[in-house]
mmCIF file as gemmi writes it, N, C-alpha and C atoms, coordinates in Angstrom:
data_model
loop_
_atom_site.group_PDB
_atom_site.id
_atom_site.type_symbol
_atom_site.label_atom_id
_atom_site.label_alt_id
_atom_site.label_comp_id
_atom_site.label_asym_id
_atom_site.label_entity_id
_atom_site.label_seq_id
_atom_site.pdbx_PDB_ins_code
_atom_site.Cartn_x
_atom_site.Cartn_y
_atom_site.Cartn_z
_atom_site.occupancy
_atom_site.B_iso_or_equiv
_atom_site.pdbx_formal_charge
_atom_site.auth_seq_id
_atom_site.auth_asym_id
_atom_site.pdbx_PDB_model_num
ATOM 1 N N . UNK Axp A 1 ? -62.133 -22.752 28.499 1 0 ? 1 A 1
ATOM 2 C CA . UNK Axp A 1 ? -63.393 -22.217 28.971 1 0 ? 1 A 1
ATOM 3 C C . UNK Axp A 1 ? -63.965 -21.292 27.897 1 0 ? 1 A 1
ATOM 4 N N . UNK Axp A 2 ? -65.545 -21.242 27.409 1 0 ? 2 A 1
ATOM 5 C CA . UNK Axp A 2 ? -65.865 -20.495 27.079 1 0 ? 2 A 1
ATOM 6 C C . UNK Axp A 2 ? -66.45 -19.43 27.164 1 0 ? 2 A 1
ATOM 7 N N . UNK Axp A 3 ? -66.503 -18.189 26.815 1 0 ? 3 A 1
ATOM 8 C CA . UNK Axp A 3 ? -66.448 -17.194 27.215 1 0 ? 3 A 1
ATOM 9 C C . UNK Axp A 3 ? -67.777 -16.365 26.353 1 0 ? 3 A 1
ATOM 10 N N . UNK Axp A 4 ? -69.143 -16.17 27.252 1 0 ? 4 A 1
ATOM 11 C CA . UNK Axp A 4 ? -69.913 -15.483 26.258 1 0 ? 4 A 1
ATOM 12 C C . UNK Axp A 4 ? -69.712 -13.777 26.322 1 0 ? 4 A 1
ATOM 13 N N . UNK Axp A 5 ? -70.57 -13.118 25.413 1 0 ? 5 A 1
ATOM 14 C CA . UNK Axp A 5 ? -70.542 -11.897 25.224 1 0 ? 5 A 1
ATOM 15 C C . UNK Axp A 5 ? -70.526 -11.112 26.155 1 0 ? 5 A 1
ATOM 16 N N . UNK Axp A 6 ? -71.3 -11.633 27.12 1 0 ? 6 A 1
ATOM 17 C CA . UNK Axp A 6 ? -71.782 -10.674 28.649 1 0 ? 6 A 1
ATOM 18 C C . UNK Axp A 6 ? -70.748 -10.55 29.243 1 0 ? 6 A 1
ATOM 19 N N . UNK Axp A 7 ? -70.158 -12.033 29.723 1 0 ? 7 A 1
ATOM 20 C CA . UNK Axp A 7 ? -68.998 -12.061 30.499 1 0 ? 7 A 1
ATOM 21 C C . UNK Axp A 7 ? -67.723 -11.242 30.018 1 0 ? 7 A 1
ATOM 22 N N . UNK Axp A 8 ? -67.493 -11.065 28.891 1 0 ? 8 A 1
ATOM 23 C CA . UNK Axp A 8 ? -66.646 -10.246 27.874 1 0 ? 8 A 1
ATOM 24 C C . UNK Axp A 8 ? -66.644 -8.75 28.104 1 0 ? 8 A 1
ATOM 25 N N . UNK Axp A 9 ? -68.058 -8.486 28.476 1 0 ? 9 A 1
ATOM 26 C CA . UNK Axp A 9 ? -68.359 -7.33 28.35 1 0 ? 9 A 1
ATOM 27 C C . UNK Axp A 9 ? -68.126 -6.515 29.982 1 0 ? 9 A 1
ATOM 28 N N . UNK Axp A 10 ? -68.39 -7.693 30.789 1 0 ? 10 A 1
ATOM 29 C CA . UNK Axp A 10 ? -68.417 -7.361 32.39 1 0 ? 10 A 1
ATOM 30 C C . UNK Axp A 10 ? -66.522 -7.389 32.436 1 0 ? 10 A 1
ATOM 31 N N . UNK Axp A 11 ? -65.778 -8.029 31.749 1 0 ? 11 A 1
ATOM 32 C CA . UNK Axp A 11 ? -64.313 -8.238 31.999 1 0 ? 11 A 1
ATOM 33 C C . UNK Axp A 11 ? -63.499 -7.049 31.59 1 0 ? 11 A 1
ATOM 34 N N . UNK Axp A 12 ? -64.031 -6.396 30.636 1 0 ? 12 A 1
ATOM 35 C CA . UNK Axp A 12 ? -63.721 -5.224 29.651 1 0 ? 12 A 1
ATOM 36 C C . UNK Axp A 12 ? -63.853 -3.742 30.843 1 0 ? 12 A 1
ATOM 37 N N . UNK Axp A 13 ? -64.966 -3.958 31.142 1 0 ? 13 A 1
ATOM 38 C CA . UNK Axp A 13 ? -65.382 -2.604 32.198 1 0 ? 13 A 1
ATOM 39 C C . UNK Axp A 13 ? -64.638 -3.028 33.12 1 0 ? 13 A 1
ATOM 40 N N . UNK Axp A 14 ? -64.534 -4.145 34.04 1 0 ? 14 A 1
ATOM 41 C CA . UNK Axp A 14 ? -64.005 -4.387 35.617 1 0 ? 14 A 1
ATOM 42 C C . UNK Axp A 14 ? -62.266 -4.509 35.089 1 0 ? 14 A 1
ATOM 43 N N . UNK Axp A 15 ? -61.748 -4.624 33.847 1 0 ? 15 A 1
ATOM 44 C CA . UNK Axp A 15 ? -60.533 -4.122 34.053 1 0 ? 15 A 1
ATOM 45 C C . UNK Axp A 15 ? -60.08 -2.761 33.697 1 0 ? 15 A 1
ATOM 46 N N . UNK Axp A 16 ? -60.982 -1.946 33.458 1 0 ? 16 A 1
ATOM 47 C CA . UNK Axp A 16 ? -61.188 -0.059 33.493 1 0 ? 16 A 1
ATOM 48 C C . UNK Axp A 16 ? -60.973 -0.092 34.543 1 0 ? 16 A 1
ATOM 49 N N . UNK Axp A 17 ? -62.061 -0.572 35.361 1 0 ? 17 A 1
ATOM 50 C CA . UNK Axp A 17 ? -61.994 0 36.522 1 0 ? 17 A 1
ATOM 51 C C . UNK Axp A 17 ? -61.867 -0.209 37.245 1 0 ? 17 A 1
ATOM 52 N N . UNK Axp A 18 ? -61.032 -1.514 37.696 1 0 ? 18 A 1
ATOM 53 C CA . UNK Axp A 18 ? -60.087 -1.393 38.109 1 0 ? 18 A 1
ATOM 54 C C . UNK Axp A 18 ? -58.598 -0.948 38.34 1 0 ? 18 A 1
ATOM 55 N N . UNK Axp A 19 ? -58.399 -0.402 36.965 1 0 ? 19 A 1
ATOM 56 C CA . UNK Axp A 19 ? -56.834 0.459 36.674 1 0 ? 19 A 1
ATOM 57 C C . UNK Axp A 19 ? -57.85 1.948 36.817 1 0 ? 19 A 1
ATOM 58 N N . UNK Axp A 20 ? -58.777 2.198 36.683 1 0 ? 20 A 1
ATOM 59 C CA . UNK Axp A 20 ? -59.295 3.672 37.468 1 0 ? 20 A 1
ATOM 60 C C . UNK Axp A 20 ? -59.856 4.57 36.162 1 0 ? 20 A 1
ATOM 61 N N . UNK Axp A 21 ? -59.798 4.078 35.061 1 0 ? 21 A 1
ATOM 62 C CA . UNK Axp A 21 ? -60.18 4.381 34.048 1 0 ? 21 A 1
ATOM 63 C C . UNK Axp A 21 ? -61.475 5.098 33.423 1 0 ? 21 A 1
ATOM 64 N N . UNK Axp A 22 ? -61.582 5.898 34.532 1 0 ? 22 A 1
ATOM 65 C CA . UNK Axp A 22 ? -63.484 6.702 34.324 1 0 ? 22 A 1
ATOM 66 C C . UNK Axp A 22 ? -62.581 8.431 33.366 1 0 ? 22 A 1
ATOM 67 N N . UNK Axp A 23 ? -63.394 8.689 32.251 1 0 ? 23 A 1
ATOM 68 C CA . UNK Axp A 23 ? -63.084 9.877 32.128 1 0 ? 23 A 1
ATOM 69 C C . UNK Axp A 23 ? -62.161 10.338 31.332 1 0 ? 23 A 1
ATOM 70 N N . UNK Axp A 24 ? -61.559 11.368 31.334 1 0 ? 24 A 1
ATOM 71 C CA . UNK Axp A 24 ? -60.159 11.296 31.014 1 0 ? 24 A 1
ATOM 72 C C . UNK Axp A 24 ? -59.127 10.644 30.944 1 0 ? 24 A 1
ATOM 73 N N . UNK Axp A 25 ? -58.86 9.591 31.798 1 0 ? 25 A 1
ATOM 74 C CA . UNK Axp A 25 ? -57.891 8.627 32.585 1 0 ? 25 A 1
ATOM 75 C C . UNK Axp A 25 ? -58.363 7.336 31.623 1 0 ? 25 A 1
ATOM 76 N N . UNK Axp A 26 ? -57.711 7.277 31.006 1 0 ? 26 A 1
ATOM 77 C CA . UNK Axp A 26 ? -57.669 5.719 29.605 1 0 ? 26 A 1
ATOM 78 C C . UNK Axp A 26 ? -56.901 5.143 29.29 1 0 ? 26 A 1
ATOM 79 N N . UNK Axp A 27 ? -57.143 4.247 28.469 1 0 ? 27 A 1
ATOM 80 C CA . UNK Axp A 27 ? -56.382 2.686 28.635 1 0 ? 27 A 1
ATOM 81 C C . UNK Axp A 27 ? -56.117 2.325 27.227 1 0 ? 27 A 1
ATOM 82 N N . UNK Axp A 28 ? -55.225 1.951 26.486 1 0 ? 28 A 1
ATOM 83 C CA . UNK Axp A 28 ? -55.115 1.8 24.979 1 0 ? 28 A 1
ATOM 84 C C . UNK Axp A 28 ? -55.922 0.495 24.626 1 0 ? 28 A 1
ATOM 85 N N . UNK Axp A 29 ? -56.514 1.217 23.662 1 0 ? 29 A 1
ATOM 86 C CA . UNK Axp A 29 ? -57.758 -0.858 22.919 1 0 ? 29 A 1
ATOM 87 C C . UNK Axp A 29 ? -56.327 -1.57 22.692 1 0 ? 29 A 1
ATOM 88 N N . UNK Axp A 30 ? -55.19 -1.399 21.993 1 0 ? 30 A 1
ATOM 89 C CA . UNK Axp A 30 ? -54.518 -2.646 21.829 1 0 ? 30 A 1
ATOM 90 C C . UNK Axp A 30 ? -53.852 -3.217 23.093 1 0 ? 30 A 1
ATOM 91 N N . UNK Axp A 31 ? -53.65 -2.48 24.402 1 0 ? 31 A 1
ATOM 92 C CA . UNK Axp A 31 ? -53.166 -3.907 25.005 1 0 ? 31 A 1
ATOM 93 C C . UNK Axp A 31 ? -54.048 -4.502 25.829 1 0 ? 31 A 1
ATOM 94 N N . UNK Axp A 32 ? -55.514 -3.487 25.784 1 0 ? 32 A 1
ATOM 95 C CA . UNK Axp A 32 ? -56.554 -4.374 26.523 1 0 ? 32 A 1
ATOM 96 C C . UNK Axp A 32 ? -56.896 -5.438 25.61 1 0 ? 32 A 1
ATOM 97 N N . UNK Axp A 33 ? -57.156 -5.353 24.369 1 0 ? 33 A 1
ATOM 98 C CA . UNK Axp A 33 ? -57.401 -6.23 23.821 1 0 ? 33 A 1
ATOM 99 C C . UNK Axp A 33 ? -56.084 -7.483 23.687 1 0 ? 33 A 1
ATOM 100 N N . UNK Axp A 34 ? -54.771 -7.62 24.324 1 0 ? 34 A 1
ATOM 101 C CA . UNK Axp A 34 ? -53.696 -8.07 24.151 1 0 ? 34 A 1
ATOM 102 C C . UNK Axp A 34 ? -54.338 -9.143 25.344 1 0 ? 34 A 1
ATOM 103 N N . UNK Axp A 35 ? -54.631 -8.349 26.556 1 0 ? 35 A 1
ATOM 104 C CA . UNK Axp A 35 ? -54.941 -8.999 27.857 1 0 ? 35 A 1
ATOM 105 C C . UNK Axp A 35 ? -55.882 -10.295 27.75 1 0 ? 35 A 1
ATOM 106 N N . UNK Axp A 36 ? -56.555 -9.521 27.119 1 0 ? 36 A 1
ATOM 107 C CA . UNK Axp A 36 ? -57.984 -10.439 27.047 1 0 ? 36 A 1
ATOM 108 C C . UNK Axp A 36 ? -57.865 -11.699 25.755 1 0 ? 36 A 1
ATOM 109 N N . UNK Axp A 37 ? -57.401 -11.299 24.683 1 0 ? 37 A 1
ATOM 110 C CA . UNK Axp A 37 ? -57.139 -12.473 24.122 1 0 ? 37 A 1
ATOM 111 C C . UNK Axp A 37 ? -56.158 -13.857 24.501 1 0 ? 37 A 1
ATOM 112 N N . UNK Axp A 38 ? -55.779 -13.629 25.802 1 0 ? 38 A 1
ATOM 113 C CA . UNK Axp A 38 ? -55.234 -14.62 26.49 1 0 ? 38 A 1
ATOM 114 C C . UNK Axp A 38 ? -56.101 -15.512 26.612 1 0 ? 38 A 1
ATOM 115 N N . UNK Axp A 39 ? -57.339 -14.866 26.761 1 0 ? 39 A 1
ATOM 116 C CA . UNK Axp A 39 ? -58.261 -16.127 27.668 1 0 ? 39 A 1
ATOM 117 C C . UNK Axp A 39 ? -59.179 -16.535 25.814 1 0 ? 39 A 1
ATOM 118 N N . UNK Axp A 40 ? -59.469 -15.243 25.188 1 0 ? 40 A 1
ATOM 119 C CA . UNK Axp A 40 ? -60.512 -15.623 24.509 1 0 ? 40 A 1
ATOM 120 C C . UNK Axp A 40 ? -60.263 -15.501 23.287 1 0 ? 40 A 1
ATOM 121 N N . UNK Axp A 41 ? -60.694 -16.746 22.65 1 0 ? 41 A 1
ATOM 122 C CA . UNK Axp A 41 ? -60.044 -17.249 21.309 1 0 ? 41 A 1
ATOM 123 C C . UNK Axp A 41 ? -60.242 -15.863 19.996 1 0 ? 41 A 1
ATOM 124 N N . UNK Axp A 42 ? -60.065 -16.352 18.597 1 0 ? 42 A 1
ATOM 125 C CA . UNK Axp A 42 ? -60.341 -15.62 17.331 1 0 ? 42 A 1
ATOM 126 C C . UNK Axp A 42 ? -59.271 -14.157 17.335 1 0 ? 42 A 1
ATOM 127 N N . UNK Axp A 43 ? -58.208 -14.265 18.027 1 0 ? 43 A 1
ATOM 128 C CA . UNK Axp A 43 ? -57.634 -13.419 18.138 1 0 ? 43 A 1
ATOM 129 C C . UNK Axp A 43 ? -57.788 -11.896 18.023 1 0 ? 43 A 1
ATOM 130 N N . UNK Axp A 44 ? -58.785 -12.142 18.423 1 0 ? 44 A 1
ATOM 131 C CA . UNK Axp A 44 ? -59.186 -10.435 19.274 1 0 ? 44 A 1
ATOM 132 C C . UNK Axp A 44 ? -59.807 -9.731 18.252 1 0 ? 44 A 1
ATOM 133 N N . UNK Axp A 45 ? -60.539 -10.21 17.48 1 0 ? 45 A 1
ATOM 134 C CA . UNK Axp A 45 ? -61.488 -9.761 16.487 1 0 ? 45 A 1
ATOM 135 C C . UNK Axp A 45 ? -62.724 -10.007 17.535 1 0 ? 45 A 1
ATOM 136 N N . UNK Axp A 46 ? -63.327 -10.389 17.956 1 0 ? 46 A 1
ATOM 137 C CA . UNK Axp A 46 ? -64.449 -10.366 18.793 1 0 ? 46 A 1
ATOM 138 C C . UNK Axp A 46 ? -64.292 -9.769 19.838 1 0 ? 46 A 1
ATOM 139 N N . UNK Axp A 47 ? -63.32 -9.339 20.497 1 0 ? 47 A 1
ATOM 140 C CA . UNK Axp A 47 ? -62.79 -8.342 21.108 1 0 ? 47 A 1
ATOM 141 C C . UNK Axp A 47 ? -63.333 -6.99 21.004 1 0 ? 47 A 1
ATOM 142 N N . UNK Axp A 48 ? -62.846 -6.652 20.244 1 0 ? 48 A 1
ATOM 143 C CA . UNK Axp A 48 ? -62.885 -5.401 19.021 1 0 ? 48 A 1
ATOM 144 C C . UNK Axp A 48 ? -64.36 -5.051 18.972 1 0 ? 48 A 1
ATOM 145 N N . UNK Axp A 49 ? -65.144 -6.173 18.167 1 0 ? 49 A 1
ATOM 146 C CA . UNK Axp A 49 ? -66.348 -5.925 18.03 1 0 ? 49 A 1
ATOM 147 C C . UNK Axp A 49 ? -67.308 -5.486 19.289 1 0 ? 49 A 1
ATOM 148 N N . UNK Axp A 50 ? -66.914 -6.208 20.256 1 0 ? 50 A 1
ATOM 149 C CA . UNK Axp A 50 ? -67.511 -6.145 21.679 1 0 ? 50 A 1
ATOM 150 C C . UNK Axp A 50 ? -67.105 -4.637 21.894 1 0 ? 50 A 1
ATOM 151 N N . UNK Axp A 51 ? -66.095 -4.316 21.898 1 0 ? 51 A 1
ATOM 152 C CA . UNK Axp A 51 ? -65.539 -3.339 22.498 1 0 ? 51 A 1
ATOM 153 C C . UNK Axp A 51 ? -66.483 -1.804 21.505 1 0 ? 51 A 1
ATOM 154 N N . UNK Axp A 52 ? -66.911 -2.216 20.568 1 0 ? 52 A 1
ATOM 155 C CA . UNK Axp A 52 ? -67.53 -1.095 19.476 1 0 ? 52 A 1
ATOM 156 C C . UNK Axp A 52 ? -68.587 -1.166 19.844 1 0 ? 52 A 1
ATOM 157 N N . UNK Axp A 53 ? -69.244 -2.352 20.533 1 0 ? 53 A 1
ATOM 158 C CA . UNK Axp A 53 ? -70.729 -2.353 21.182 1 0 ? 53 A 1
ATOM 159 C C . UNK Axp A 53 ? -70.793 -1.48 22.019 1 0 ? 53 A 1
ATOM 160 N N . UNK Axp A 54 ? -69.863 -1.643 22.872 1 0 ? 54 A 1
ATOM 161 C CA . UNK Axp A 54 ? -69.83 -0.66 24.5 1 0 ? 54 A 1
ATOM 162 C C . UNK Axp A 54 ? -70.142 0.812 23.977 1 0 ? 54 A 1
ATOM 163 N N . UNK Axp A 55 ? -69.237 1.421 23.321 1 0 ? 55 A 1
ATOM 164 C CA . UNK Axp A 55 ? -68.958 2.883 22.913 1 0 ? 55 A 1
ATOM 165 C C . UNK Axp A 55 ? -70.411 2.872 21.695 1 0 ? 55 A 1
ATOM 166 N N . UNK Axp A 56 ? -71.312 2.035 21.338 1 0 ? 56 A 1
ATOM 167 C CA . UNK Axp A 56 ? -72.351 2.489 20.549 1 0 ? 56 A 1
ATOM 168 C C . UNK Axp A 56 ? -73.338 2.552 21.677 1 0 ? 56 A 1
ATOM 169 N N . UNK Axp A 57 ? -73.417 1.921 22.783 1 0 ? 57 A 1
ATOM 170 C CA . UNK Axp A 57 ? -74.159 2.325 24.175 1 0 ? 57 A 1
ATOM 171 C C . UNK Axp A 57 ? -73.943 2.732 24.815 1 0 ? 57 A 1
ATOM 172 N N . UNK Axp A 58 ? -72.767 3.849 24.72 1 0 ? 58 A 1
ATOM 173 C CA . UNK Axp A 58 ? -72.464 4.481 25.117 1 0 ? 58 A 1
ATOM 174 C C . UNK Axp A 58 ? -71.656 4.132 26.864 1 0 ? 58 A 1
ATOM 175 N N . UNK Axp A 59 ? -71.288 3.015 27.391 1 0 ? 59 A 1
ATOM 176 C CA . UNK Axp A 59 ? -70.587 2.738 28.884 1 0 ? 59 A 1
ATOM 177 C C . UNK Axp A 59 ? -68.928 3.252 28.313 1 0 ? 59 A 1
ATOM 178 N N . UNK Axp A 60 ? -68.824 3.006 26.852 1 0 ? 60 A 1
ATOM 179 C CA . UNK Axp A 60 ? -66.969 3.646 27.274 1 0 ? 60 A 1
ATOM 180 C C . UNK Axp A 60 ? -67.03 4.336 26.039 1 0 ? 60 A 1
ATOM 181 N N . UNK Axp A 61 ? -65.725 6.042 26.228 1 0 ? 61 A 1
ATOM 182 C CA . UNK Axp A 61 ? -65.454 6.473 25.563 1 0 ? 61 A 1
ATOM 183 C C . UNK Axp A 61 ? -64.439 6.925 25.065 1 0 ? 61 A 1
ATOM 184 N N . UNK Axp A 62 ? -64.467 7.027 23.881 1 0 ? 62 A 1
ATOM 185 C CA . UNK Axp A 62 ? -63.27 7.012 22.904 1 0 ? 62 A 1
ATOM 186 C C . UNK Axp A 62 ? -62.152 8.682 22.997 1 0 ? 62 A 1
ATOM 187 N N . UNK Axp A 63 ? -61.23 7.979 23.037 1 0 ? 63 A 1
ATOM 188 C CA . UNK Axp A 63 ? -60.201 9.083 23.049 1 0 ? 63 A 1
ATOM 189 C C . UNK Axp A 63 ? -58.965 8.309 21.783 1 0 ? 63 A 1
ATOM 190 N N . UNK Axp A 64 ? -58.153 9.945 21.619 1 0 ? 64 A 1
ATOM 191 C CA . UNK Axp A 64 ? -57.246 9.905 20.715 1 0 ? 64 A 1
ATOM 192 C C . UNK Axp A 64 ? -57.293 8.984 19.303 1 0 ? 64 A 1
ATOM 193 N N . UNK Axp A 65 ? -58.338 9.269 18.556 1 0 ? 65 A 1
ATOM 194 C CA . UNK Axp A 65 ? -59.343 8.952 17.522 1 0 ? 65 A 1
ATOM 195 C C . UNK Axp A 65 ? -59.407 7.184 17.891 1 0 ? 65 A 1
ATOM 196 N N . UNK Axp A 66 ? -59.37 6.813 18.443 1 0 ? 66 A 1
ATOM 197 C CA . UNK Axp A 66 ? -60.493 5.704 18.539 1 0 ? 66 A 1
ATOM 198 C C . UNK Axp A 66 ? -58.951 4.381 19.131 1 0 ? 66 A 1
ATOM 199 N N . UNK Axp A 67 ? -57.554 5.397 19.668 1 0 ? 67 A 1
ATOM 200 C CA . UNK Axp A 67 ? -56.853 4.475 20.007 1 0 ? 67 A 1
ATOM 201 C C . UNK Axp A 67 ? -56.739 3.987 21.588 1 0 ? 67 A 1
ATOM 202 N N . UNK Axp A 68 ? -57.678 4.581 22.325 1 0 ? 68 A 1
ATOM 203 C CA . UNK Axp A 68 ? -57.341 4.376 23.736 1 0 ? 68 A 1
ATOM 204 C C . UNK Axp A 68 ? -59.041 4.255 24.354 1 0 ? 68 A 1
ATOM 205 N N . UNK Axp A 69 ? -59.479 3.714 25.34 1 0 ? 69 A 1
ATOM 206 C CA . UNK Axp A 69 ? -60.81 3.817 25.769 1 0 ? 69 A 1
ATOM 207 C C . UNK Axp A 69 ? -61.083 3.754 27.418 1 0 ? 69 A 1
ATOM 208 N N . UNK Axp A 70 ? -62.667 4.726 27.664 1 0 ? 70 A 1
ATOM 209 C CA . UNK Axp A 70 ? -62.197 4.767 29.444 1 0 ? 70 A 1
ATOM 210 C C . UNK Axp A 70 ? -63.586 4.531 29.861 1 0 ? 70 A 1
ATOM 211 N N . UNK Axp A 71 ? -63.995 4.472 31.154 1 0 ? 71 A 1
ATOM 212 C CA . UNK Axp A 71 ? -65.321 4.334 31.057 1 0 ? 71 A 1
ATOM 213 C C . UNK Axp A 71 ? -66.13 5.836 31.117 1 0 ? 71 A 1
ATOM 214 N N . UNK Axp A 72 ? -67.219 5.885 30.529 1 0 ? 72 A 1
ATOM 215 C CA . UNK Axp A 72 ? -68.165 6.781 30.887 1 0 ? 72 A 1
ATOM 216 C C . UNK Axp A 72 ? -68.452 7.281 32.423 1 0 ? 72 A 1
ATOM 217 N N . UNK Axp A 73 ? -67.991 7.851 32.951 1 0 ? 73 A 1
ATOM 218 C CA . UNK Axp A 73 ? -68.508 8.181 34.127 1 0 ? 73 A 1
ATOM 219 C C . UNK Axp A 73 ? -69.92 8.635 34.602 1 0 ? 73 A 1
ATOM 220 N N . UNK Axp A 74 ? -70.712 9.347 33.492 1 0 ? 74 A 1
ATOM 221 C CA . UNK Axp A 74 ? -71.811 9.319 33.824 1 0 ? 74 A 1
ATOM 222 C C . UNK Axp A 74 ? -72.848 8.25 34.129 1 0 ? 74 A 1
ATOM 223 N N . UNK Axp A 75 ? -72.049 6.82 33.66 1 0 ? 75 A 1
ATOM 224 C CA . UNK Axp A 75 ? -73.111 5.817 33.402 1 0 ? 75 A 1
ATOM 225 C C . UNK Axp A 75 ? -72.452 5.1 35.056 1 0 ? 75 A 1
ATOM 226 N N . UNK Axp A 76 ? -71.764 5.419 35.601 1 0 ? 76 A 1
ATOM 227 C CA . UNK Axp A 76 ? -70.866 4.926 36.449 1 0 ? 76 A 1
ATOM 228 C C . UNK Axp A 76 ? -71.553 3.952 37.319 1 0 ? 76 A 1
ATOM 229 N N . UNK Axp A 77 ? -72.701 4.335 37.853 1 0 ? 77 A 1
ATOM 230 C CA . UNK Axp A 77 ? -73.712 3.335 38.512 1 0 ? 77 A 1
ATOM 231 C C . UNK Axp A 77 ? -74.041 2.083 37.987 1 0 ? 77 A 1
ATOM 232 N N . UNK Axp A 78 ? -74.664 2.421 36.487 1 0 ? 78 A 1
ATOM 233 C CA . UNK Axp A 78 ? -75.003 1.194 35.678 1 0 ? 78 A 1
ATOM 234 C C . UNK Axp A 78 ? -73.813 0.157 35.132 1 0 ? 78 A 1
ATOM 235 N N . UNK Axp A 79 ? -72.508 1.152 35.417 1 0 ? 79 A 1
ATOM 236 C CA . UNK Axp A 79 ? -70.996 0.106 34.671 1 0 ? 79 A 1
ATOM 237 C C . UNK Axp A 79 ? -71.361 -1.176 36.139 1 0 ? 79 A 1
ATOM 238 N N . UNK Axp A 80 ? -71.078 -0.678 37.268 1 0 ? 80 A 1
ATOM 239 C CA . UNK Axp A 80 ? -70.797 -1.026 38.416 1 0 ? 80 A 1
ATOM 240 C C . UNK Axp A 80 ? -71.714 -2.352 38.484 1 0 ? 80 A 1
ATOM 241 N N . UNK Axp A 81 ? -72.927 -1.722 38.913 1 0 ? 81 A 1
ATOM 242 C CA . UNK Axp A 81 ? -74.15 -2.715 38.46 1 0 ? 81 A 1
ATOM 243 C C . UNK Axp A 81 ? -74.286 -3.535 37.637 1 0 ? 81 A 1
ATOM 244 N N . UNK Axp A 82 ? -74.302 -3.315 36.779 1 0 ? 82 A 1
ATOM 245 C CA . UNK Axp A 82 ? -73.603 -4.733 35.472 1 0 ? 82 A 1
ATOM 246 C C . UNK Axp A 82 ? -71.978 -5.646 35.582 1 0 ? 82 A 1
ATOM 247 N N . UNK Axp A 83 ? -70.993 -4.814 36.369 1 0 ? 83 A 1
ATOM 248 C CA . UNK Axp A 83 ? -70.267 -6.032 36.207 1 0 ? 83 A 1
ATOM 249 C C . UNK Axp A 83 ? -70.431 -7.102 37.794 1 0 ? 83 A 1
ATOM 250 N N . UNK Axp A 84 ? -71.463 -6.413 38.765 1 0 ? 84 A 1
ATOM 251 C CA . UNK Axp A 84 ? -71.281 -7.142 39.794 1 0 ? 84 A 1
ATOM 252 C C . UNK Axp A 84 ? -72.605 -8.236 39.177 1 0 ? 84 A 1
ATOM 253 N N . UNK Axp A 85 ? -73.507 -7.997 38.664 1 0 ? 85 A 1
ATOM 254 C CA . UNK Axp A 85 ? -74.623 -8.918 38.075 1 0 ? 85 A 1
ATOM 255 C C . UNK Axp A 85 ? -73.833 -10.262 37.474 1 0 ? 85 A 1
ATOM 256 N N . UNK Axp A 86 ? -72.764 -9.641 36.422 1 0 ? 86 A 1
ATOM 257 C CA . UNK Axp A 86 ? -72.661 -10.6 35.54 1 0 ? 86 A 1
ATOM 258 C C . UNK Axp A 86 ? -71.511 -11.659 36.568 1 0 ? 86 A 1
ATOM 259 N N . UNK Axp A 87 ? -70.714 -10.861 37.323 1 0 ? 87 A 1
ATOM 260 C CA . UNK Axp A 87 ? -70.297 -11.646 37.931 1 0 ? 87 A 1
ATOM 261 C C . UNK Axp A 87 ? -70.212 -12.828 38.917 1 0 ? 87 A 1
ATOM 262 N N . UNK Axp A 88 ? -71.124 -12.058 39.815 1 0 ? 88 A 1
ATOM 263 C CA . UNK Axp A 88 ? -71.95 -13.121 40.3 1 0 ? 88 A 1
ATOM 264 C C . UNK Axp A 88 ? -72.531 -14.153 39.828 1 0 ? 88 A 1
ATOM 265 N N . UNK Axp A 89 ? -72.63 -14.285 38.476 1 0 ? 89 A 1
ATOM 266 C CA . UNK Axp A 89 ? -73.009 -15.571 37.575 1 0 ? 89 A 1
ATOM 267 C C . UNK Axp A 89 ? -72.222 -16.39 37.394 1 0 ? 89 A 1
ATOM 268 N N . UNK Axp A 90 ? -71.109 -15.974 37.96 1 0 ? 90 A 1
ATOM 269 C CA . UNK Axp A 90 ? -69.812 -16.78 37.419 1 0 ? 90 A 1
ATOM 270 C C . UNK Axp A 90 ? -69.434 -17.528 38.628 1 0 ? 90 A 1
């Protein structure tokens, strides 16, 4: 299956937050990115990149110089809202 950017991006947040990940409370980029390259090819270089999109728009932020990531809580409405949109597409 292929997997576009959006959907990538809605999978990234809904597994934050689902492990509860707003805030303080974070998740290391390497085994999220471990998770997710199960499904999606180039071995987690597009991953990565996606994942540098989020934190330049600020929905997730960076802890312990750039090794762990959580969601923004202030944006908490708009995370929510975007992964039920994209999902529903699916």
């Amino acid at each position: 299956m292929i997997y576009s950017d959006e959907k990538i991006k809605a999978d990234i947040m809904n597994r934050l937050m689902r492990k509860g990940c707003w805030g303080a409370r974070y998740l290391p980029v390497d085994s999220l990115v471990h998770w997710l390259s199960k499904k999606v090819k180039r071995d987690g270089e597009r991953i990565k990149r996606i994942i540098k999109d989020l934190v330049k728009k600020g929905y997730l932020l960076v802890h312990k110089g750039g090794r762990t990531i959580s969601l923004n809580p202030a944006l908490n409405r708009q995370i929510i809202e975007y992964i039920e949109k994209i999902i529903e597409e699916k």
